[in-house]
N, C-alpha and C positions, 0 to 999 in steps of 0.2 A: 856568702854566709846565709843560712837561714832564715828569714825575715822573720821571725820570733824570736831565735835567737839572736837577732842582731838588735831588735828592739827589748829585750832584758837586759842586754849586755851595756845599753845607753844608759834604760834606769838603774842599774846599779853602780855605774862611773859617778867618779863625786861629780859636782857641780859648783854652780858660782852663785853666793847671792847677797844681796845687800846685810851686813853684819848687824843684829841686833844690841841689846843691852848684856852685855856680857857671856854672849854665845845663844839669845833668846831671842829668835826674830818674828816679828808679823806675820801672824796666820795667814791663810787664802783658804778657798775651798773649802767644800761642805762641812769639812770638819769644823769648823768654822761660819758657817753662811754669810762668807763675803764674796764666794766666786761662784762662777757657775761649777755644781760637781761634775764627778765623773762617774762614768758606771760603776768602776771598780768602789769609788770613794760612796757612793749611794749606797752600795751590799754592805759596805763595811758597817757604815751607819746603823744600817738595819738590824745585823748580827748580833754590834757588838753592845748598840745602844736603845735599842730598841723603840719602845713609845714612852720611855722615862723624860720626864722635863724637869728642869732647875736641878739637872746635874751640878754639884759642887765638886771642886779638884780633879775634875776629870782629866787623865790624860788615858790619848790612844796610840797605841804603837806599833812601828809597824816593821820587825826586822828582816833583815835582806833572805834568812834562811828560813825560819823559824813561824811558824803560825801566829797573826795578829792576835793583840790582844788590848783590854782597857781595863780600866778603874775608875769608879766615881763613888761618889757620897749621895744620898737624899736624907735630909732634915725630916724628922717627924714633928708632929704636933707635939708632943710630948718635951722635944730639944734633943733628943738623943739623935743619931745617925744611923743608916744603914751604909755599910758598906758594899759595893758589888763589886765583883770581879768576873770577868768574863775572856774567856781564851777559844778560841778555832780551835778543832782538832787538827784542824790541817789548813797552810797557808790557801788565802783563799787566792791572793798574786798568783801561787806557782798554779794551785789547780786550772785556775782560767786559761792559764799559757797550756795545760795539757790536753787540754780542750782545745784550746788551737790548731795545736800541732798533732795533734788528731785529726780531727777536719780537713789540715792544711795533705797532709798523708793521703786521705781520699780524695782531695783535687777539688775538695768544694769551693775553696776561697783563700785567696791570698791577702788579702783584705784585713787591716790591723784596727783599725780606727773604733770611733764610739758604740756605732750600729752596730756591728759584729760584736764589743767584748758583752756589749748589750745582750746579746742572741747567747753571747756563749755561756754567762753567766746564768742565765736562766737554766739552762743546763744543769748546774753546780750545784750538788747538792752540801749545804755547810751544818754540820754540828759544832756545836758551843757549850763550852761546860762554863757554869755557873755556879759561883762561891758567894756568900752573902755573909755578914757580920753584923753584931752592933756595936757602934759607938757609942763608948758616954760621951755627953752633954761637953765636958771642959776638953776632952781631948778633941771631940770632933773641929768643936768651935775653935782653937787653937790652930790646928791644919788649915779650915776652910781661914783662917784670916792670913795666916800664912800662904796661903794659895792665891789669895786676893792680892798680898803684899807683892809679892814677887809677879806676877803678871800685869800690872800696873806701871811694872819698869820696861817692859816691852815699847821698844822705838825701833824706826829701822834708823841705821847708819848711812854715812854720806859713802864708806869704804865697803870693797867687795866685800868679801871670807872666802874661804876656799871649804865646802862642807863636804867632811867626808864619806865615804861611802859606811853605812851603818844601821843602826838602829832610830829611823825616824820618831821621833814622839813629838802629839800633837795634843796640846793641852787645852782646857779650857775651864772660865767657871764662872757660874752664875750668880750677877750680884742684882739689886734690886736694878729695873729697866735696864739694864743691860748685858752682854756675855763679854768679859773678858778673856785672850785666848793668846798664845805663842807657839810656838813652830821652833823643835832644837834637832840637831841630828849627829847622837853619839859624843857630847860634850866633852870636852876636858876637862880630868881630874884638874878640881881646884875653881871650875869659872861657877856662878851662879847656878846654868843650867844645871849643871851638874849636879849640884847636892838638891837639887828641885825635884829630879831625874830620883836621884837615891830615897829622897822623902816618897815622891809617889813608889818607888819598887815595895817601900815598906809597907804603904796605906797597904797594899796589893796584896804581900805575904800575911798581912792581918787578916786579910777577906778569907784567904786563904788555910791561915794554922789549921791546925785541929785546936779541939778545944782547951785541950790542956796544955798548949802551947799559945794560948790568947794573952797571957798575960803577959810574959816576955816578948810578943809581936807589938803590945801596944807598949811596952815600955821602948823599945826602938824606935818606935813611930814616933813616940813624943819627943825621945829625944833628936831625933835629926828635926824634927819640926823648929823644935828648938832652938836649934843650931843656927839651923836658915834664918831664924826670925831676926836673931841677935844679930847677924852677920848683915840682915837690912836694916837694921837699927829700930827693929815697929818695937811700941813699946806693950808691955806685957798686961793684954785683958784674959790672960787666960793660965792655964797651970805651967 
């Protein structure tokens, strides 16, 4: 086989890993800053999040087909929020790989590892489209506590899982001194992750509406926020 394609073919096989709180397990890596990154995980960083700090509700994702992409909040002075939304026009995974397999074509290098995707990526050129929003004040503050709530359940388990091959999302959010953060990948309908997973798609399609579709995007938002909230029983400082 390939050696590119035998190494895509690994990362997209599911995998095993210790089960978190109801499909939510313990972040690692840059998306997170508890591991050493990786080059891939460093470009993404940079893309998709840029030089914003005290990101709230952020999650990043990253599907097996489809061009990465993120969502986060920032607080303004004011209390209101802005929304961002940010998507690749093109997966930046598969681009590196054709860059490889380019290279690998002209005989420069068989060579898979960090140095190379290093060198390759520098290569890559990545466009990022960028959607912004504002949030009011009680909706924002609603989701970010809800984001707080449900990342705060994050424990690893003493049992495997079995995580399928999918849409990874890597979430995280800044509370004072510290960043709380989880790791889910393509959840089931019905677990925690899941309607977490649904809450953020929807922060994302608010970043996103047009404007005269802002109003039924936030009414969706609140109410999955909603949803989630109830279902962890946090009691209600917000609308």
């Amino acid at each position: 086989m390939h050696p590119t394609l035998h190494w895509m073919t690994l990362g997209l096989l599911a995998w095993v890993l210790p089960a978190g709180a109801d499909g939510l397990r313990p972040e690692s890596g840059v998306l997170s800053a508890f591991d050493e990154p990786s080059p891939y995980e460093l470009r993404l960083r940079r893309e998709l999040l840029r030089n914003d700090v005290f990101r709230l509700c952020q999650m990043l994702s990253i599907p097996p087909r489809e061009p990465e992409r993120a969502v986060f909040m920032l607080k303004a002075d004011d209390g209101s929020f802005t929304v961002i939304s940010r998507t690749l026009k093109d997966s930046l995974w598969h681009a590196m790989f054709r860059q490889m397999d380019g290279a690998h074509a002209r005989k420069r290098s068989h060579a898979i590892g960090p140095e190379r995707r290093t060198a390759t990526l520098k290569r890559v050129r990545a466009h990022v489209r960028t959607e912004v929003a504002t949030l009011d004040p009680e909706t924002g503050t609603l989701v970010a506590e809800t984001c707080e709530a449900v990342l705060l359940k994050v424990a690893p388990a003493t049992e495997p899982e079995l995580v399928p091959d999918g849409t990874r999302h890597h979430a995280s959010h800044w509370v004072r001194g510290a960043v709380l953060s989880g790791t889910t990948s393509s959840p089931e309908e019905g677990r925690l992750a899941a309607d977490f997973v649904a809450m953020e798609d929807s922060l994302r399609a608010f970043a996103e509406a047009k404007p005269q579709a802002r109003a039924a995007a936030r009414s969706d938002l609140l109410g999955k926020a909603r949803q989630l909230r109830d279902r962890l029983g946090v009691k209600p400082h917000s609308p």
